[in-house]
C-alpha positions as CSV (number, residue, x, y, z in Angstrom):
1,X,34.8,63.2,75.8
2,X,38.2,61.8,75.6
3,X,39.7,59.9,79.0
4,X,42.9,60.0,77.2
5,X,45.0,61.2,80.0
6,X,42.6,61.6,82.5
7,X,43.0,59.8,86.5
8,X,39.5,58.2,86.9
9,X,38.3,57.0,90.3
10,X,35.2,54.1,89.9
11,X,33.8,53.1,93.0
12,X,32.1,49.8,93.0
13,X,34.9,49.5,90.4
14,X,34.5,45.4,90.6
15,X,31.0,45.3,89.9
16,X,29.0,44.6,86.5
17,X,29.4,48.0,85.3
18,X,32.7,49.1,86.5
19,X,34.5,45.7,85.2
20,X,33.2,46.6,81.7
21,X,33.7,50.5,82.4
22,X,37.8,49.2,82.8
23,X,37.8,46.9,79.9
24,X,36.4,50.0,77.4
25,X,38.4,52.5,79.2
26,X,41.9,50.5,78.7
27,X,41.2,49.6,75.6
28,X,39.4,52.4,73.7
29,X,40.5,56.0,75.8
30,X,43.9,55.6,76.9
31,X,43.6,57.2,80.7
32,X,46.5,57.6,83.0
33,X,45.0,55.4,85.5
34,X,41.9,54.0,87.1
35,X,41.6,53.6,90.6
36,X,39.3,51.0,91.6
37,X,37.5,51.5,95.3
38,X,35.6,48.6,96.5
39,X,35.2,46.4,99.6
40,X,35.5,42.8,98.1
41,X,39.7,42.1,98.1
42,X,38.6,38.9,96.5
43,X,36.9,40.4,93.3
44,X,39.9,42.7,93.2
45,X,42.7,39.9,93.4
46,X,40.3,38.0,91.0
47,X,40.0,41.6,88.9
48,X,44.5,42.3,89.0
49,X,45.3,38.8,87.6
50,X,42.5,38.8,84.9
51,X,43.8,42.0,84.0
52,X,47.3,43.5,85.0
53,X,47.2,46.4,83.6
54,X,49.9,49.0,85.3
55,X,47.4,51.8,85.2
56,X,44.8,50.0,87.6
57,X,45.0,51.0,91.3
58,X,43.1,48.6,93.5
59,X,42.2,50.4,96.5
60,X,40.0,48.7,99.5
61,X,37.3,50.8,100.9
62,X,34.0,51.7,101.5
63,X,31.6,54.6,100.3
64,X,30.6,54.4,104.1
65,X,33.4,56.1,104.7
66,X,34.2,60.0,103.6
67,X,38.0,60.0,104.5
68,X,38.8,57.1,102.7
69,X,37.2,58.5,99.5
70,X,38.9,61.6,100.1
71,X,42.2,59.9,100.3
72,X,41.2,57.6,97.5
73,X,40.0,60.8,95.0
74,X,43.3,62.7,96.0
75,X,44.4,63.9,92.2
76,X,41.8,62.6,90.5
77,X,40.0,64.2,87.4
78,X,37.0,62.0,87.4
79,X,34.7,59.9,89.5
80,X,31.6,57.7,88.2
81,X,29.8,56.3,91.2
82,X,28.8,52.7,90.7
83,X,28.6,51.4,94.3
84,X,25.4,50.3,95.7
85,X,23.3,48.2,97.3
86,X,20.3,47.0,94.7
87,X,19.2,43.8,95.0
88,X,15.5,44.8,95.7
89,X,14.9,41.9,98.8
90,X,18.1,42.9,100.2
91,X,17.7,46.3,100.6
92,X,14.1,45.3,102.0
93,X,15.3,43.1,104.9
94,X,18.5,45.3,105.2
95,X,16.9,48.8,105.0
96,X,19.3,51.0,107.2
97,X,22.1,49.1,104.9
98,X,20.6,49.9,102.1
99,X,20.3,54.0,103.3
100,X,23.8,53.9,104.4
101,X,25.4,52.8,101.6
102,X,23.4,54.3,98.4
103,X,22.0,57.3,100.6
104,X,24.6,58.7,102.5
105,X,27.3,56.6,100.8
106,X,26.2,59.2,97.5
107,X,26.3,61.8,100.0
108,X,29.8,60.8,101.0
109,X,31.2,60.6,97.6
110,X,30.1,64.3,96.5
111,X,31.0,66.1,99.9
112,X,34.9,63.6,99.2
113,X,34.8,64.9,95.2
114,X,33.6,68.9,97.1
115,X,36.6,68.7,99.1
116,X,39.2,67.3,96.3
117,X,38.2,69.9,94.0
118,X,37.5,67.0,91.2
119,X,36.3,67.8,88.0
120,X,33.3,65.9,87.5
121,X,31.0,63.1,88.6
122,X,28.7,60.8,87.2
123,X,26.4,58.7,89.5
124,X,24.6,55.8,88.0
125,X,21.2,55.0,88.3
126,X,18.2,53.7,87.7
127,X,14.5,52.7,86.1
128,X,13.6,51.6,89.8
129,X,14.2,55.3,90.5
130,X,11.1,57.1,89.0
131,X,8.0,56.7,91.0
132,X,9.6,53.6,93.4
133,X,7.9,51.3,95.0
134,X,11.0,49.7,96.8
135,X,13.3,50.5,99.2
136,X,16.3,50.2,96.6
137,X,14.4,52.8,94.1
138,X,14.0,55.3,97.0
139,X,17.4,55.2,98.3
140,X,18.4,55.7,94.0
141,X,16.1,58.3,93.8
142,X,17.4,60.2,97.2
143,X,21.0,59.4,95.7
144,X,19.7,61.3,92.2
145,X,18.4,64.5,94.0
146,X,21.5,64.5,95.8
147,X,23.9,64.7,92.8
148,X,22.1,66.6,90.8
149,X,21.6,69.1,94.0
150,X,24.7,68.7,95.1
151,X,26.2,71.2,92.5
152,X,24.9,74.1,94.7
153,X,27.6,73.8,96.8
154,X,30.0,73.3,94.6
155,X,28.9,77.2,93.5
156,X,29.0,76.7,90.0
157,X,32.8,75.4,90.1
158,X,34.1,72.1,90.4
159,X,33.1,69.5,90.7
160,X,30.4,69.1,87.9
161,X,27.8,66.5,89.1
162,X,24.7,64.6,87.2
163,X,23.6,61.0,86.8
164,X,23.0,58.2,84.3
165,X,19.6,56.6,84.4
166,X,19.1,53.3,82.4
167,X,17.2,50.1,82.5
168,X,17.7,46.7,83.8
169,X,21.5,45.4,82.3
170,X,21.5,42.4,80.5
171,X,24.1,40.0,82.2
172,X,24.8,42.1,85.1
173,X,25.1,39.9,88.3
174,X,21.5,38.9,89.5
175,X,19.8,39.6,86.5
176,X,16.5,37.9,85.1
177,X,18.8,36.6,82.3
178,X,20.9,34.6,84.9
179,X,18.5,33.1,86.9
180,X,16.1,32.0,83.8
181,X,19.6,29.9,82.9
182,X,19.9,28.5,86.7
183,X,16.3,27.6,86.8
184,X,16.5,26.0,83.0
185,X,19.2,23.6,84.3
186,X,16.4,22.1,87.1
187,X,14.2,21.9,84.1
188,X,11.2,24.8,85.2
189,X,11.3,28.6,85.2
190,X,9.3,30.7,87.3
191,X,7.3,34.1,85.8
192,X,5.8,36.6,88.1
193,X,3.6,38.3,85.7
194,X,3.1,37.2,81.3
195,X,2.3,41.0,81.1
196,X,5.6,42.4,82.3
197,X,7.9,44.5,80.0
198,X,11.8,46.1,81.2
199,X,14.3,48.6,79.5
200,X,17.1,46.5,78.2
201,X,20.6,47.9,77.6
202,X,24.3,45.9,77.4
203,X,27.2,46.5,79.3
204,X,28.9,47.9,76.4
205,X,25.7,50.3,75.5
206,X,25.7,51.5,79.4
207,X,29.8,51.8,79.5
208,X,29.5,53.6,76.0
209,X,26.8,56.2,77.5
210,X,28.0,57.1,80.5
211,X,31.1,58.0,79.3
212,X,29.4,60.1,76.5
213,X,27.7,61.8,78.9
214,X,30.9,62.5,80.9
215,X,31.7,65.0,77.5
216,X,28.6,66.9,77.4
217,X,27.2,66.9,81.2
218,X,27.6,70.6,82.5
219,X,26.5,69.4,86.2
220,X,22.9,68.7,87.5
221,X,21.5,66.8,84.2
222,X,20.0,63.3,84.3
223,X,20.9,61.5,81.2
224,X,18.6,58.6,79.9
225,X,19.4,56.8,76.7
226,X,16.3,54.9,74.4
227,X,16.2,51.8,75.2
228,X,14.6,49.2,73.4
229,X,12.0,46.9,75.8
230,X,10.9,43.4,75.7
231,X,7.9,41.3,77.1
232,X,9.1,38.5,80.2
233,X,7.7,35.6,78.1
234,X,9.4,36.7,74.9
235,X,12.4,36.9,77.0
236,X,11.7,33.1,78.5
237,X,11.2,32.2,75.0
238,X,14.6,32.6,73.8
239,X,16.7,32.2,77.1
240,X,15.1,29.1,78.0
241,X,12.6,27.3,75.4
242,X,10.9,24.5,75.7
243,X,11.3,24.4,79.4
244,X,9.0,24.3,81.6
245,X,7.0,27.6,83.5
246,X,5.1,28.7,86.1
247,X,3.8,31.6,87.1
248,X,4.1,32.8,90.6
249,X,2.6,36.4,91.0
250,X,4.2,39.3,90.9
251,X,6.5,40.2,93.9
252,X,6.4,43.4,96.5
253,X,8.4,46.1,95.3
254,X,7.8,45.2,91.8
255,X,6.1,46.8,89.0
256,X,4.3,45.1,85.7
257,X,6.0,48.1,84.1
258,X,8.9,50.7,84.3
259,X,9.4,54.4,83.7
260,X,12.5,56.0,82.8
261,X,11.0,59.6,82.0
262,X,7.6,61.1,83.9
263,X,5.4,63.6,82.6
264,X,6.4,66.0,85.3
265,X,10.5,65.3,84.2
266,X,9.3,65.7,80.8
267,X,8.1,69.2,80.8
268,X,11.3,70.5,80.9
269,X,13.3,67.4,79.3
270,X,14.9,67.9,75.9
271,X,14.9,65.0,73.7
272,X,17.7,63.9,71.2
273,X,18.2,61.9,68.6
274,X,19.3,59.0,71.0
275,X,18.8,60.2,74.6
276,X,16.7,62.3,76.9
277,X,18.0,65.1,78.9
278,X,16.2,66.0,82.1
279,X,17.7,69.5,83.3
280,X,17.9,70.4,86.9
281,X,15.1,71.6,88.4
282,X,16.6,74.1,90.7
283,X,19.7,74.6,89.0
284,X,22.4,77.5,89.5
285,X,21.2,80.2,88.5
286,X,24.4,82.1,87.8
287,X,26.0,79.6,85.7
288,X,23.7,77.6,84.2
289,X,23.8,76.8,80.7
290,X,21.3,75.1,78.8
291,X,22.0,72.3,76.3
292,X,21.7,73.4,72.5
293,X,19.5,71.4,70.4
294,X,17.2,69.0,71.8
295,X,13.4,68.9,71.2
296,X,10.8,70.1,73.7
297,X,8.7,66.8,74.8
298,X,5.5,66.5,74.2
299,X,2.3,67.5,76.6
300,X,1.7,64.5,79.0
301,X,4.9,62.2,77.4
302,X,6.2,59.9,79.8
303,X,8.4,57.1,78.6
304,X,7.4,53.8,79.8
305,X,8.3,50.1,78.9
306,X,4.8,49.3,77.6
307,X,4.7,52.3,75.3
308,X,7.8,51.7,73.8
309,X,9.7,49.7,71.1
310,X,10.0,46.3,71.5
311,X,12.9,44.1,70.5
312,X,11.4,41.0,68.4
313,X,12.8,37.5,69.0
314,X,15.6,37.7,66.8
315,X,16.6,40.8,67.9
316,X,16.6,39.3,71.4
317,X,18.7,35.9,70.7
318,X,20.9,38.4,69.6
319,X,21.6,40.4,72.6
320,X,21.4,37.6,74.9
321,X,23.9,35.9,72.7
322,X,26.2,38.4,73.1
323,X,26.7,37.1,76.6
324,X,28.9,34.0,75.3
């Protein structure tokens, strides 16, 4: 799909994702503008003189609220959802934050698009989503069955709703990759588990995606890329050799493995050459179309980080490298 043109709304527009999503954007699809809603006016002020760009819009507010977004999504063609809380032992000791903002702030921003008559809407999400065992995962996986459900009401109109669900970020604020480099400085690293394995993607690859998606979703999907995986040691291996470890245990509300697919999501998931496609369960009858050429998944798939293809240690120097 071609932004070219197009007045795109990003909430959490100063986070990880959406700082990328503006640099690609700007520089790559030409849109009219980009409104950025978030609550930090720090990050924006930092965001504006890093990048004064006449077609950002930095706007103040907070998914909390419905009649800001509805204000804030007044002419606007697109919205991809990136707010949320999801540092896991935040949302833990904060859990009525956590269900206000990624629960009912979701809800928020499709009954603000419902009412704006916007085009379409793309909610991120996440591994931590399928089969949770954390507070964060359960609020992302409410905040799935809202979007994807969420095109009932809009009738089989506008707007057209589905989701992105990826793996762990590499580089994205609070990642494993960051705090292996703070811990390397003190000159000892801590593991949880030597069995664990995680989805990888960039911030380029998840920007890249989601706006590929944005061309082909017809509302209710749940788009997952393939994703290479990689083993925690390897990981220590590159991002911090030769310094010290010890393991610790794994934590609550963590798994030794993630899952981006289930073998109930992938009896009626179509597979393509790079991506799965998870229809809606439940979708509108009356207009729904089904995608054209994907693959039927096998009986009992399920895609998993253990059972997947692992990036070696070159190929891992590589993407953390691209961090510098």
């Amino acid at each position: 799909m071609t932004l070219a043109g197009k007045r795109i709304l990003i909430t959490g527009g100063t986070g990880t994702f959406g700082q990328k999503f503006i640099e690609v954007a700007l520089r790559e699809h030409s849109p009219d503008v980009i409104r950025i809603f978030s609550r930090d006016e720090l990050k924006q002020e930092q965001l504006r003189r890093r990048c004064p760009d006449p077609r950002l819009r930095f706007l103040i507010g907070d998914v909390r609220e419905k009649e800001r977004l509805e204000r804030a999504m007044n002419g606007v063609d697109i919205v991809v959802h990136a707010a949320a809380l999801k540092q896991v032992p935040a949302c833990e000791y904060n859990p009525f934050e956590a269900v206000k903002t990624n629960i009912f702030g979701s809800q928020n921003v499709i009954e603000a698009a419902l009412n704006t008559r916007v085009e379409r809407v793309i909610a991120l999400s996440t591994d931590k989503a399928v089969n949770p065992v954390n507070l964060y995962g359960a609020t992302k996986l409410c905040a799935e069955k809202l979007f994807v459900q969420g095109n009932v009401y809009a009738g089989g109109g506008f707007p057209k709703m589905s989701c992105v669900r990826y793996g762990n970020v590499i580089g994205s604020r609070g990642s494993v990759v960051e705090l292996f480099r703070q811990q390397a400085q003190a000159g000892e690293i801590t593991i949880t588990d030597s069995r664990m394995t995680r989805f990888w993607i960039t911030q380029a690859e998840a920007v890249q995606f989601v706006i590929r998606c944005l061309g082909v979703m017809r509302g209710g999907e749940i788009f997952v890329p393939k994703l290479p995986s990689t083993n925690i040691v390897d990981l220590a291996d590159v991002v911090a050799p030769k310094v010290q470890r010890r393991f610790i245990g794994i934590r609550p509300g963590e798994k030794v493995h993630e899952v981006l697919v289930t073998d109930s999501e992938a009896r009626r998931a179509l597979e393509y050459d790079d991506y799965y496609l998870i229809p809606p369960e439940y979708p509108v009858a009356s207009t729904w179309q089904p995608h054209d050429g994907g693959r039927a998944l096998a009986e009992g798939f399920e895609y998993t980080s253990d059972h997947n293809e692992m990036l070696d240690l070159e190929q891992l120097r590589a993407m953390v490298a691209s961090l510098d």
